[in-house]
C-alpha positions in Angstrom: 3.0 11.9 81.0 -0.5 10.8 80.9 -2.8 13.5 82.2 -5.4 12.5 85.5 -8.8 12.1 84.1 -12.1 11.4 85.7 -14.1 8.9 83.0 -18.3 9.1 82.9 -19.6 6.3 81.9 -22.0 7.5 79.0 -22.3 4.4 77.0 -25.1 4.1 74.5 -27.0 1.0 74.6 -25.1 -0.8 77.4 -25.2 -4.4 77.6 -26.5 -4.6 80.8 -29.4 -2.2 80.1 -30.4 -4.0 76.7 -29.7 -7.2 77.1 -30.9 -8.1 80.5 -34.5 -7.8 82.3 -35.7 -4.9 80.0 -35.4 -7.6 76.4 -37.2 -10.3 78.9 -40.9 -9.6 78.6 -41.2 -5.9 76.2 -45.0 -6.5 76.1 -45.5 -6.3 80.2 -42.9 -3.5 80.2 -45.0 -1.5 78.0 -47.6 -1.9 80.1 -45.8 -1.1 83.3 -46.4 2.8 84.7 -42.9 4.4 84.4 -41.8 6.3 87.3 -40.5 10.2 87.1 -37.3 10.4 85.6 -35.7 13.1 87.3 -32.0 14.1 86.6 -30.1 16.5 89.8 -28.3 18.9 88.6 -25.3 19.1 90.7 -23.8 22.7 90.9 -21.0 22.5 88.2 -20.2 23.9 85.3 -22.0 23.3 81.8 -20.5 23.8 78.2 -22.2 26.5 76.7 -21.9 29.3 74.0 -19.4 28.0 71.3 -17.8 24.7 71.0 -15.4 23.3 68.7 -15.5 19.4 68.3 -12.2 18.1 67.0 -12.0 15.0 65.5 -9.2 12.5 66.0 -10.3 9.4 63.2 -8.5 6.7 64.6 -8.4 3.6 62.2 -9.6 3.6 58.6 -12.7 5.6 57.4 -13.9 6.3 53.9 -14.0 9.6 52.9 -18.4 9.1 53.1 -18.2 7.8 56.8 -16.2 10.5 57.9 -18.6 12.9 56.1 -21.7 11.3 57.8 -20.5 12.1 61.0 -19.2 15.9 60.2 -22.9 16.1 58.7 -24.4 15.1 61.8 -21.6 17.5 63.7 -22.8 20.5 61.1 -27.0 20.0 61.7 -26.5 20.2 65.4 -26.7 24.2 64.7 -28.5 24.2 61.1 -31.9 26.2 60.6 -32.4 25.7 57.1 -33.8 21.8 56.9 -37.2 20.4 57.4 -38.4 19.6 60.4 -38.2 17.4 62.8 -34.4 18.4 62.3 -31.0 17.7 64.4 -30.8 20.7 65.5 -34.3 21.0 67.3 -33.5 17.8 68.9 -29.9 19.5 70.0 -32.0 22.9 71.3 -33.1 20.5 74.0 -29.9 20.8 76.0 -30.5 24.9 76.4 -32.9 23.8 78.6 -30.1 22.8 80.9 -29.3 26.2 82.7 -30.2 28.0 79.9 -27.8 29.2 77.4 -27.0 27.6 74.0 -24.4 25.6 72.4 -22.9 26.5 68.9 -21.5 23.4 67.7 -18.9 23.8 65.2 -16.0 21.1 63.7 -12.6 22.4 64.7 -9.2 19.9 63.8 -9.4 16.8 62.2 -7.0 14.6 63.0 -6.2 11.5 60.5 -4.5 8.4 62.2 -5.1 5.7 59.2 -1.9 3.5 60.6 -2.8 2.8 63.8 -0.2 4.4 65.1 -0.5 2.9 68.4 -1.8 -0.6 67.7 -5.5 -2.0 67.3 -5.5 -2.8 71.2 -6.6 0.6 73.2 -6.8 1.0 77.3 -8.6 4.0 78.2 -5.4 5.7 79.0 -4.5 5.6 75.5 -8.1 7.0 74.5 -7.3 10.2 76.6 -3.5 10.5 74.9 -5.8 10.4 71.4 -8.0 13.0 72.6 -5.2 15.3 73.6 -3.7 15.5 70.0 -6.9 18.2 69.6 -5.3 20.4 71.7 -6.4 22.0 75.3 -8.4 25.0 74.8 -11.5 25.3 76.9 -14.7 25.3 75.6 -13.7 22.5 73.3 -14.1 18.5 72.9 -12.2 16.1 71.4 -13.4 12.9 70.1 -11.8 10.1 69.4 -13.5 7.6 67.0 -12.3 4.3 66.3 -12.6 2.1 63.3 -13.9 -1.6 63.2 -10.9 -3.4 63.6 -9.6 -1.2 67.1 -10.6 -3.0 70.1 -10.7 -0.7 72.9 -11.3 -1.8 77.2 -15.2 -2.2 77.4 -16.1 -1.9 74.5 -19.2 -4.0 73.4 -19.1 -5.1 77.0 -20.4 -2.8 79.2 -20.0 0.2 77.1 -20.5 1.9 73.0 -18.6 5.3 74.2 -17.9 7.2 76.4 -16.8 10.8 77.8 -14.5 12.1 80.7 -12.2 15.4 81.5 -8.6 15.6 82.3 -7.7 17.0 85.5 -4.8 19.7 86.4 -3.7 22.9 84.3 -4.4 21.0 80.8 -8.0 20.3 81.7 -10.3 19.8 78.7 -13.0 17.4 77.8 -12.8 14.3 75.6 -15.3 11.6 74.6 -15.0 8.6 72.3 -16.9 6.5 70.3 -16.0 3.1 68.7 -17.4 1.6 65.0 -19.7 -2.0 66.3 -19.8 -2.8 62.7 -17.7 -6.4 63.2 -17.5 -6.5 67.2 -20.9 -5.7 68.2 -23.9 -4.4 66.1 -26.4 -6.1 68.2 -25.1 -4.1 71.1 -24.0 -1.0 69.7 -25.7 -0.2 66.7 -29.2 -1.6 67.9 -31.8 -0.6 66.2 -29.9 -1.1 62.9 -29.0 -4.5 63.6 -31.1 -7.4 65.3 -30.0 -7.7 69.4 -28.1 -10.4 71.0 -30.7 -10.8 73.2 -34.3 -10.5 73.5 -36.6 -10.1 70.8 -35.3 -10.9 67.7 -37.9 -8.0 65.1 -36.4 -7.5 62.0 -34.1 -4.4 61.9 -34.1 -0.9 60.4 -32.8 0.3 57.6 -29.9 2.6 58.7 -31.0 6.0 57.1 -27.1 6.6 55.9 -26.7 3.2 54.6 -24.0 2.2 56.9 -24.8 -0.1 60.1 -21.6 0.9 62.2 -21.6 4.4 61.3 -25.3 5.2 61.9 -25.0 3.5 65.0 -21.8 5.3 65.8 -24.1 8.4 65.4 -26.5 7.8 67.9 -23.6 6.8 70.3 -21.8 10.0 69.6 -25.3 11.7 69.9 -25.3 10.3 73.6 -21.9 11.1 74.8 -21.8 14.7 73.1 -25.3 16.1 75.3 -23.7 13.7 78.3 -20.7 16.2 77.8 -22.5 19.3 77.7 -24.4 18.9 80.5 -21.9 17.0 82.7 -18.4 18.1 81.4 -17.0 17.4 84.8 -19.2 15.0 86.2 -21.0 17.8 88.3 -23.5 18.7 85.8 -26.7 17.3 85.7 -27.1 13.0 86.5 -28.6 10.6 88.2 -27.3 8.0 90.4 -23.6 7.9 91.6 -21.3 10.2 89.4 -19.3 6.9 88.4 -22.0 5.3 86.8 -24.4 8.0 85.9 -27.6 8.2 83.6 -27.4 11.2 81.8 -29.2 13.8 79.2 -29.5 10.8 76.6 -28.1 7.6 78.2 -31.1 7.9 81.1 -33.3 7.8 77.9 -31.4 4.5 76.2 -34.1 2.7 73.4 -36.3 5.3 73.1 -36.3 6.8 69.8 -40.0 7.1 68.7 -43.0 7.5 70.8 -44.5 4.5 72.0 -41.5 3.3 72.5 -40.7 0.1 74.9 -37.5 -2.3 75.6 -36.8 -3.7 72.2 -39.1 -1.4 70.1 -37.7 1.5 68.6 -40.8 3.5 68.6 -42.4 5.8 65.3 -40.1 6.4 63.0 -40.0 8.4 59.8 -39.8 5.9 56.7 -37.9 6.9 53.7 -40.0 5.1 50.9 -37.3 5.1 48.6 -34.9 3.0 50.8 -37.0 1.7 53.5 -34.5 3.7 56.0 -35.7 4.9 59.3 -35.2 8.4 61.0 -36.8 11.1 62.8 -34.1 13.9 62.1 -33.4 16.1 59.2 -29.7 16.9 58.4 -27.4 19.1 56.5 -26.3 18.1 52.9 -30.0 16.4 52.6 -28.6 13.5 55.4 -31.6 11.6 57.6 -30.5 10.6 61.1 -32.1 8.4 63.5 -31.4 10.3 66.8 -32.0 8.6 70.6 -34.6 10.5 72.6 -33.2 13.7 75.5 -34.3 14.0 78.8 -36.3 17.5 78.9 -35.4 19.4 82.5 -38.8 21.6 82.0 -40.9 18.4 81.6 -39.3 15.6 83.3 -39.7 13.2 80.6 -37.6 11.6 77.5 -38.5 13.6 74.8 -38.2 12.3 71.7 -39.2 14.0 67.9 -41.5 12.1 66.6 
């Protein structure tokens, strides 16, 4: 039986934010005052203290895109890189409440055959999710390969996170791969947009278009799902539709950053790659700017 869920809508880069009035003049949006961003907190519960992230690969991944993303998983908590690092940019959620998060990889589930077809409904994102088990204080991705086509996806939405309801309660999130359906929605800045500006596009610091993109998505949903597990953390706006620690911060990755422009960026000079995050195993990440609660703003780390 399919368990009762509630679904936030965290998605990264969301057509109607990118591709709409903020791509139609960047220049005079640069120049525009913005207003205090201010996210409620709303009395719930947070995740805090240790959290397993299980991993249900859904599709077919090379053994280097599935490491880039356990990389990325394994700097959210790493001291020993250079800064600006992954894990300064995750410390930004303790501000939330207080308390920290110790991020660490749990299951990893392998579904290379598509065991369920290349067609997903939301429903079937949630049955994925609950192959990683049920234990609180835990959250099960689901990531999807190039060639799954899931509801929303590219059209209103990159990924996205929820909870099940009743006595098997736990939290999920999910994050598709744009590489062939949508790069100049979901893995913008790596990729020129649909819409808008057309600036040449940066070098994905990991090589791979989808799966660097797929990092900054998964970036999104997991601080969305720390601070509002079960859609009572901190938002704004109606809990259906809500802007959240990262999605209320969507495009910014740099400072001086405006619709269409990235921001500063580190440069690798070897490659040409952009980032502003150190990772484990020597990995560069480019990593979407957090909404600090002690300074009202999008904070970003460089």
């Amino acid at each position: 039986m399919t368990p009762l869920f509630h679904r936030s809508s965290a998605a990264t880069f969301c057509v109607l934010f990118l591709f709409s009035t903020l791509f139609s003049d960047p220049v005079s949006a640069a120049l525009v005052q913005e207003q205090p961003l201010v996210l409620k907190y709303h009395n719930g519960a947070l995740l805090k203290g240790k959290i397993t992230v299980n991993l249900i690969w859904y599709g077919k991944f090379t053994p280097i895109q599935r490491s880039i993303i356990v990389d990325f998983l394994q700097s959210l908590n790493s001291q020993r890189v250079p800064a600006p690092s992954v894990s300064t940019w995750w410390k930004t959620t303790e501000k939330y409440k207080r308390g920290s998060s110790l991020v660490v990889v749990g299951k990893q589930i392998l579904d290379e055959n598509y065991s369920i077809g290349k067609s997903l409904k939301n429903s079937n994102i949630v049955w994925l999710a609950s192959k990683g088990g049920h234990l609180p204080g835990s959250i099960n991705v689901v990531l999807t390969a190039k060639d799954v086509y899931v509801d929303g996806f590219c059209m209103s939405r990159c990924g996205t996170h929820g909870s099940t309801r009743g006595t098997t309660r736990f939290a999920y999130a999910w994050v598709g791969n744009s590489e062939t359906q949508c790069p100049g929605q979901c893995a913008w800045p790596f990729h020129q947009p649909i819409y808008g500006p057309q600036a040449p596009p940066l070098v994905a610091p990991n090589g791979d278009v989808g799966v660097d993109g797929m990092v900054i998505n998964l970036a999104t949903v997991l601080a969305g799902t720390v601070t509002n597990p079960f859609n009572n953390g901190y938002f704004q706006g109606p809990p259906t539709a809500p802007l959240e620690a990262v999605s209320a911060c969507t495009g910014k990755f740099g400072s001086g950053s405006y619709p269409g422009y990235a921001g500063k960026t580190l440069v690798e000079k070897s490659t040409g790659a952009s980032y502003n995050a150190h990772g484990s195993n020597g990995r560069k990440y480019l990593l979407p700017a957090m909404w600090d609660p002690q300074t009202s703003s999008c904070s970003t780390l460089v």
